[in-house]
C-alpha positions as CSV (number, residue, x, y, z in Angstrom):
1,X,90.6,103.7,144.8
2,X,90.0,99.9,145.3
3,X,93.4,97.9,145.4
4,X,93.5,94.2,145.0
5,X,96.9,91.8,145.7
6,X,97.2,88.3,144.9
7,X,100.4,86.3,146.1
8,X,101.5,82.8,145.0
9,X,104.3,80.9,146.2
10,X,105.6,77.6,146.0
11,X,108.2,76.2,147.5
12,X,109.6,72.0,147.1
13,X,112.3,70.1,148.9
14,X,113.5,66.6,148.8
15,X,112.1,64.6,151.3
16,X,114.4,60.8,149.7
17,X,116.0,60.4,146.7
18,X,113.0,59.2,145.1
19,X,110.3,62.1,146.3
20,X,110.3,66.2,146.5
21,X,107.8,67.6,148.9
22,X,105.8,70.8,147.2
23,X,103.9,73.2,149.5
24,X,102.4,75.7,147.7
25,X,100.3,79.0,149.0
26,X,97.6,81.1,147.4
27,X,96.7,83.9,148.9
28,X,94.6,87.5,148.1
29,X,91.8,89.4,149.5
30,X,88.9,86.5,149.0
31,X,90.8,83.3,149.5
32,X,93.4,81.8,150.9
33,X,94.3,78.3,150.1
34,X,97.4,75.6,150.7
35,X,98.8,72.4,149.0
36,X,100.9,70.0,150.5
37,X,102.1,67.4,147.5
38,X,104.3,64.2,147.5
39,X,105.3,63.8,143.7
40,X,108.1,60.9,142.7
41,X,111.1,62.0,141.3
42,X,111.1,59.4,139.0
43,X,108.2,59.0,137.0
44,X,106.8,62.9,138.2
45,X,103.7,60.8,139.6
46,X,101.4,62.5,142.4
47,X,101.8,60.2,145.7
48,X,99.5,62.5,148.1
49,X,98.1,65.4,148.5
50,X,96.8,67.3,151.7
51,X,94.5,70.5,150.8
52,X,93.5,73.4,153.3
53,X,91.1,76.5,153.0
54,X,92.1,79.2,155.0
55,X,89.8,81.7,153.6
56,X,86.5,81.3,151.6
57,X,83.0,82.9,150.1
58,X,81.4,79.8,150.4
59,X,80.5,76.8,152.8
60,X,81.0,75.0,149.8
61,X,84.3,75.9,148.8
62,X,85.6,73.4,152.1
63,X,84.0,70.4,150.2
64,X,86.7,70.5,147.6
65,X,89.1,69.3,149.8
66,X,88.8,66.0,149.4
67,X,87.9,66.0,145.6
68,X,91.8,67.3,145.8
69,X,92.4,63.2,146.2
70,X,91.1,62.5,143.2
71,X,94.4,63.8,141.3
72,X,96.1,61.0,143.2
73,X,98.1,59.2,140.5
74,X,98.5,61.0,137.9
75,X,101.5,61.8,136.3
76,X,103.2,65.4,135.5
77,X,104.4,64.4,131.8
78,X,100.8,62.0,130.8
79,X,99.2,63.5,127.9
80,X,96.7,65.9,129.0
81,X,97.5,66.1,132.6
82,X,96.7,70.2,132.9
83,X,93.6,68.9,131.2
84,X,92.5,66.4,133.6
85,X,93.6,68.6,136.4
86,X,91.0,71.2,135.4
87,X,88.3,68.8,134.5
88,X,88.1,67.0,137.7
89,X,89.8,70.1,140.6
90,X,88.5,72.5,138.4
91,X,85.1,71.9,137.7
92,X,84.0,69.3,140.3
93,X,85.9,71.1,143.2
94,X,87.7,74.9,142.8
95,X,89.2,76.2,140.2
96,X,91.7,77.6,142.6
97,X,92.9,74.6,143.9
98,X,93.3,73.5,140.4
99,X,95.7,76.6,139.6
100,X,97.5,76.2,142.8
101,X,97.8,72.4,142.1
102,X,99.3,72.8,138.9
103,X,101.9,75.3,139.5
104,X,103.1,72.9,142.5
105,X,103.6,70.0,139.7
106,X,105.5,72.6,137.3
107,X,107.5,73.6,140.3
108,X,107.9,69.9,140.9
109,X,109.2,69.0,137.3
110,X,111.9,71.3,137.4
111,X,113.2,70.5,141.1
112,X,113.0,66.7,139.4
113,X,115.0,68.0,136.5
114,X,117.8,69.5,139.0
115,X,117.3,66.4,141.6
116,X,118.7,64.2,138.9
117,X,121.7,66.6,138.1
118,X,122.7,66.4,141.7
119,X,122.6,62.5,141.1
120,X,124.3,62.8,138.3
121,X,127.1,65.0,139.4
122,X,128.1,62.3,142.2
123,X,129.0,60.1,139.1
124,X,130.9,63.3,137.3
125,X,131.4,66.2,139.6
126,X,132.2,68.1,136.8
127,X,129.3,68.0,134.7
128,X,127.4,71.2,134.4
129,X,123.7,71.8,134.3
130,X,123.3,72.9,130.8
131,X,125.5,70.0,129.5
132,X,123.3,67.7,131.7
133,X,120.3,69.1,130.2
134,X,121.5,69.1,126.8
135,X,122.3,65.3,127.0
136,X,118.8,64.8,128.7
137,X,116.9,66.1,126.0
138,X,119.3,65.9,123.1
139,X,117.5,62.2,123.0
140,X,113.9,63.1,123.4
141,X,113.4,66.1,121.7
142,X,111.5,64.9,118.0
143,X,113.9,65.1,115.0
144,X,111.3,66.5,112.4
145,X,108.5,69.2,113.8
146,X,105.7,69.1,111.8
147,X,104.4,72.7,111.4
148,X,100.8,73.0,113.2
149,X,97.4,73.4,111.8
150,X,94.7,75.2,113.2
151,X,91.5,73.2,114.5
152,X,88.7,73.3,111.9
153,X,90.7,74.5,108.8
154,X,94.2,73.3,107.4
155,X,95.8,76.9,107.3
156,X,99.1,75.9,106.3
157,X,100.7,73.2,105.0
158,X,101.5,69.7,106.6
159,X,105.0,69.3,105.5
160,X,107.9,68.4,108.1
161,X,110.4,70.8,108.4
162,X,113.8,70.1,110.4
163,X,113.5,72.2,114.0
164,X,115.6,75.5,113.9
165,X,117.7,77.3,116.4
166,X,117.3,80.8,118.0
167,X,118.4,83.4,114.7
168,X,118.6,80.0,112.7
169,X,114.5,80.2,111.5
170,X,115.0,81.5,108.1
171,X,113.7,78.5,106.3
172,X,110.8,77.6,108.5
173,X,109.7,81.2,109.6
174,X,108.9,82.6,112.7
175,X,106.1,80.6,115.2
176,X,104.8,83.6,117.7
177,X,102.2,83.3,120.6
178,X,100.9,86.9,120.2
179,X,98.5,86.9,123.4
180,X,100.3,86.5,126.3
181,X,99.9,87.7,129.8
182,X,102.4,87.9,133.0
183,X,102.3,89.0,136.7
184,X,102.3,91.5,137.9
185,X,101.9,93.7,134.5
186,X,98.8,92.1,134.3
187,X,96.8,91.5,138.1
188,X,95.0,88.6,136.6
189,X,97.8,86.3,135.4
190,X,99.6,83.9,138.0
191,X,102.6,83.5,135.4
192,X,105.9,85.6,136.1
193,X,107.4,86.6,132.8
194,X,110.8,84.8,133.2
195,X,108.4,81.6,133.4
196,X,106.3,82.1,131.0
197,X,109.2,82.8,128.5
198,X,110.9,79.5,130.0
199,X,107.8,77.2,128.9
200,X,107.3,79.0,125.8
201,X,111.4,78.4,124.9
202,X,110.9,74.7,126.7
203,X,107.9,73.7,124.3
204,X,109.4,74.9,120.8
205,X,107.9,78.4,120.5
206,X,110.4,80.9,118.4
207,X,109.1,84.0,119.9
208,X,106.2,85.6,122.5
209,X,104.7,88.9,122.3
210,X,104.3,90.0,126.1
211,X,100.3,91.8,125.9
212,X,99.6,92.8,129.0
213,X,96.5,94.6,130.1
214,X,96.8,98.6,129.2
215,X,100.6,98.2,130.3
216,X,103.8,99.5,128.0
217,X,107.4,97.0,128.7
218,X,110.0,99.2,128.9
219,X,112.3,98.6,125.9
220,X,115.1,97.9,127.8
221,X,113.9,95.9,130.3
222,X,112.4,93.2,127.5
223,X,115.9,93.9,125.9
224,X,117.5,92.4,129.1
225,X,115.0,89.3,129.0
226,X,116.0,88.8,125.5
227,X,119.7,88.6,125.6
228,X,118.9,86.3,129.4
229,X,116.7,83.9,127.7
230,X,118.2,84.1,124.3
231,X,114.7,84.2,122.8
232,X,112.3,86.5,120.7
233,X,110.9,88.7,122.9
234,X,108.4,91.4,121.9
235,X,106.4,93.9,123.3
236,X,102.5,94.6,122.2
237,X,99.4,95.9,124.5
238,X,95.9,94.8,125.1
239,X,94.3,98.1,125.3
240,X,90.8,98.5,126.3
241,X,88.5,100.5,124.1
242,X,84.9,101.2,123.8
243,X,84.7,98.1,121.2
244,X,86.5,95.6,122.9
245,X,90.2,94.3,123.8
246,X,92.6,95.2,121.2
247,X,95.6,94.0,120.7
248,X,98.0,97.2,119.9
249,X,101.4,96.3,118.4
250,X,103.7,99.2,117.4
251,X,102.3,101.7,119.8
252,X,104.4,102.2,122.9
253,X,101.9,105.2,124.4
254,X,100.7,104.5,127.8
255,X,96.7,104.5,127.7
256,X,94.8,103.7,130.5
257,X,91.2,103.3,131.0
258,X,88.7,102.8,128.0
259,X,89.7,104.9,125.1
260,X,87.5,105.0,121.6
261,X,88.5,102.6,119.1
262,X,88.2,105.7,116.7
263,X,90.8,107.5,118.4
264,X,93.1,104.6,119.2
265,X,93.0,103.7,115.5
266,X,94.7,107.5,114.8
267,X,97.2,106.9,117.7
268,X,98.1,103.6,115.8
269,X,98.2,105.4,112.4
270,X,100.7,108.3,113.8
271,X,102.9,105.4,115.1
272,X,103.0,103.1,112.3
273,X,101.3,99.8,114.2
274,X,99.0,97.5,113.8
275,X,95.7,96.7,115.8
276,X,94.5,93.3,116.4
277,X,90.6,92.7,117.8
278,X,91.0,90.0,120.6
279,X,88.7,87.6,120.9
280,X,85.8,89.4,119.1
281,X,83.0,86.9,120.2
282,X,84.0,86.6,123.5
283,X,80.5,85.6,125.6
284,X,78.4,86.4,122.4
285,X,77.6,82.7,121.5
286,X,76.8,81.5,125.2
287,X,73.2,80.5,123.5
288,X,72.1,79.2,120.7
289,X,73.3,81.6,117.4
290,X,70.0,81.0,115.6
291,X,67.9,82.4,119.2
292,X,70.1,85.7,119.0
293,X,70.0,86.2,115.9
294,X,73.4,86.7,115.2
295,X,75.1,85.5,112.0
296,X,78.8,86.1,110.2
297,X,76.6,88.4,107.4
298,X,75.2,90.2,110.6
299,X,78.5,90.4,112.5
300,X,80.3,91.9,109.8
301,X,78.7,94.9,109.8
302,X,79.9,96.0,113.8
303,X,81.3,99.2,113.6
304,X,84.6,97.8,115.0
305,X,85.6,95.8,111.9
306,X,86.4,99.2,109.9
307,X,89.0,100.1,112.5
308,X,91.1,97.1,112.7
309,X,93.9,95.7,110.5
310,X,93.5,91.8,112.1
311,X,91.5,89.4,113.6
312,X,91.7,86.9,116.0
313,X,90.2,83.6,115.3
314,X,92.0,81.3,117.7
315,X,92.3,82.8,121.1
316,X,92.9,80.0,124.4
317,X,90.2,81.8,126.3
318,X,86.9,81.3,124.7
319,X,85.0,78.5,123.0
320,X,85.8,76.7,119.9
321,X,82.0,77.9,118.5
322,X,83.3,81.3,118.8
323,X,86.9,81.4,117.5
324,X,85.3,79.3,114.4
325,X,82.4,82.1,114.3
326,X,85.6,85.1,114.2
327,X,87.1,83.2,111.5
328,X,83.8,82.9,109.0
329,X,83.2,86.7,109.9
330,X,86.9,87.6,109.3
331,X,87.0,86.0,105.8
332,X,83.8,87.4,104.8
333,X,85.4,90.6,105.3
334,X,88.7,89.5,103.9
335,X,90.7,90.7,106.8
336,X,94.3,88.8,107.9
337,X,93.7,86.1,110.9
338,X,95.7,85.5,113.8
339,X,96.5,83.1,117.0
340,X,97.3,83.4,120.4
341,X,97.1,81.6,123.6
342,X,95.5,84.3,125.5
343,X,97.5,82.5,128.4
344,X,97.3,83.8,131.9
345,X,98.9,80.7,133.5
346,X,101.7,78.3,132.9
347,X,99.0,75.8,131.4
348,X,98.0,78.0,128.8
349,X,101.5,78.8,127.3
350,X,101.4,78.4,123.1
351,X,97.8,76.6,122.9
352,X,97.8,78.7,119.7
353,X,100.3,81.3,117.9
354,X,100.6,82.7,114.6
355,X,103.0,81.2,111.6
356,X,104.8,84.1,110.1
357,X,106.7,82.5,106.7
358,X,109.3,84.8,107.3
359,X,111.6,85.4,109.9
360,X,110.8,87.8,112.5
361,X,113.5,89.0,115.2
362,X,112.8,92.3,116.3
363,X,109.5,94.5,116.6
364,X,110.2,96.4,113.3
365,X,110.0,92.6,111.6
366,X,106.6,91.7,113.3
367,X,104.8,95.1,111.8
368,X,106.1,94.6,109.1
369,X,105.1,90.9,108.8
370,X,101.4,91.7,109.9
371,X,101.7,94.1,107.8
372,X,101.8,91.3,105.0
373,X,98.6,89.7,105.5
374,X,100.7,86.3,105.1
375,X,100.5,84.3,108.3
376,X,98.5,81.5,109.8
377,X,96.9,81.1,113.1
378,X,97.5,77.8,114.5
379,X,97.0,75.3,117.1
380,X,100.9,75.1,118.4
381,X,100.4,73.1,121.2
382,X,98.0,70.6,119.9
383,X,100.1,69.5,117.5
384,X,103.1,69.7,118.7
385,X,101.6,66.9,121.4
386,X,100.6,64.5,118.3
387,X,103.7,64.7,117.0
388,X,105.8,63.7,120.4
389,X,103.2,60.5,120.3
């Protein structure tokens, strides 16, 4: 049986009272790579950076290094700076180094965060953290929240609704990332559950759905993360079938492997759940729609679309050409449309969810809600960003 292991760590100290020092380490059984970062406390800019491959596939994968520099000057908290990251590490270096870069900064911003507690306390020894973090963003966080729209099609309204507390949602509803993936439960995310439910709490989200790869949460455990976090915390499963990725909600049956959509749909039935088709396009739209052939009339009719109860339309993970391509094929077939960041790394956290108008706290509430058929996908992150501008 072939094993794979991927380890990350990151690890940041204060060098002055003005600079943190971030080392960071990736390491599996291709690559191994290392960061060395000076970011300011103050203004969470990048000062230096000092790149090393210890491992590669490549002779090219050394020339990244000094593209590495390029990310010199930016700052953690600029608009778009996990964007730029990607488009100039990413694609004109390694997307590795990217990754590795980025989880250094995050790293970075909270060390920042508790740097200027420990600051603070020498003023007021006996001011807490949460009381210092309260007063630090008591003032920043945007009075109004202006619920989200989707890219390409206003699927709910733009009015301003005032920003609810955990259990307090009842007016607004219920905004839920439903794609979400963490490590280890899934081998290809880089994001450890506790952090991925601290960025999804720290950028507004009401509740995640934790859908990792063909793997069952134990009820208790996510039971434990709720009542720690004090967030909505629910469990789902992207199950592989001989269709495509589904996302399973309501169905706490370990499968493993590739299992027929047919079949899975009569395991879903017996439970009571709901089934989901992730990213339905995925790959199908690399060339041009008119060469293949391929339109919604002639998508409609896959066999898959009679087993599902929901589709995806914005998922984080493929191109705009093909989440606008599920959504024409999923109203032609009048079926209920969903969002979800598909995320796999801290980056990725709530760049789209799913509006329920009601409130949804436990698992029981999100059947039922999908259930419904009344819910909007939207682009969470996006316009959450306009509206701190």
């Amino acid at each position: 049986m072939h094993k794979y292991s991927r380890n990350k760590l990151i690890s940041v100290r204060r060098e002055d009272k003005n600079t943190l020092i971030v080392h960071g380490v990736l390491d599996d059984d291709i690559y191994g790579i290392e960061q060395n970062v000076r970011i300011s406390i103050p203004d969470l800019e990048v000062l230096e950076i000092n790149g090393k491959w210890n491992r590669w596939t490549t002779p090219e994968c050394p020339r990244a290094i000094p593209v590495l520099q390029e990310a010199v000057g930016f700052r953690i908290e600029e608009e778009g700076f996990s964007g730029k990251v990607h488009k100039i590490i990413g694609r004109k270096a390694c997307r590795h180094h990217a990754n590795l870069l980025l989880e250094c900064c995050y790293s970075a911003k909270e060390a920042a965060l508790i740097a200027k507690w420990e600051d603070k306390k020498a003023e007021n020894k006996g001011l807490t953290f949460k009381d210092f973090i309260n007063g630090e963003t008591k003032n920043t966080a945007p009075a109004l929240v202006e619920r989200p729209v989707s890219a390409g099609r206003d699927f709910v309204q733009r009015d301003e609704v005032k920003k609810k507390s955990f259990n307090k949602n009842e007016e607004r509803g219920t905004i839920i990332d439903l794609h979400m993936h963490s490590s280890p439960a899934s081998p290809c995310s880089s994001v450890p559950v506790d952090q991925l439910i601290y960025d999804a709490k720290s950028i507004g989200l009401d509740g995640i759905c934790l859908t990792d790869h063909n793997y069952v949460w134990d009820k208790d455990v996510v039971d434990e993360l709720r009542q720690k976090h004090e967030f909505i915390i629910l469990r789902g499963n992207e199950i592989t079938t001989n269709q495509g990725d589904m996302l399973v909600f309501g169905l706490y049956k370990d499968i493993q492997g590739i299992i027929r959509l047919e079949d899975l749909r009569k395991e879903v039935d017996k439970a009571g759940g709901f089934i989901i088709v992730a990213h339905p396009f995925r790959g199908f739209l690399v060339f041009n729609v008119g060469e293949l052939g391929l339109t919604p009339e002639k998508a409609m009719e896959r066999p898959l679309f009679k087993y599902v109860d929901a589709v995806e339309v914005l998922n984080g993970k493929v191109t705009e050409k093909e989440n606008s391509f599920a959504l024409k094929v999923a109203e032609g077939l009048g079926l209920p449309v969903t969002g979800g960041s598909d995320a796999h790394e801290v980056s990725e956290v709530g760049t789209y969810a799913t509006m329920f108008p009601v409130s949804v706290k436990d698992e029981n509430d999100l059947i039922n809600a999908l259930k419904t058929g009344n819910y909007s996908p939207i682009a969470f992150k996006k316009e959450r960003e306009k509206i701190k501008r």
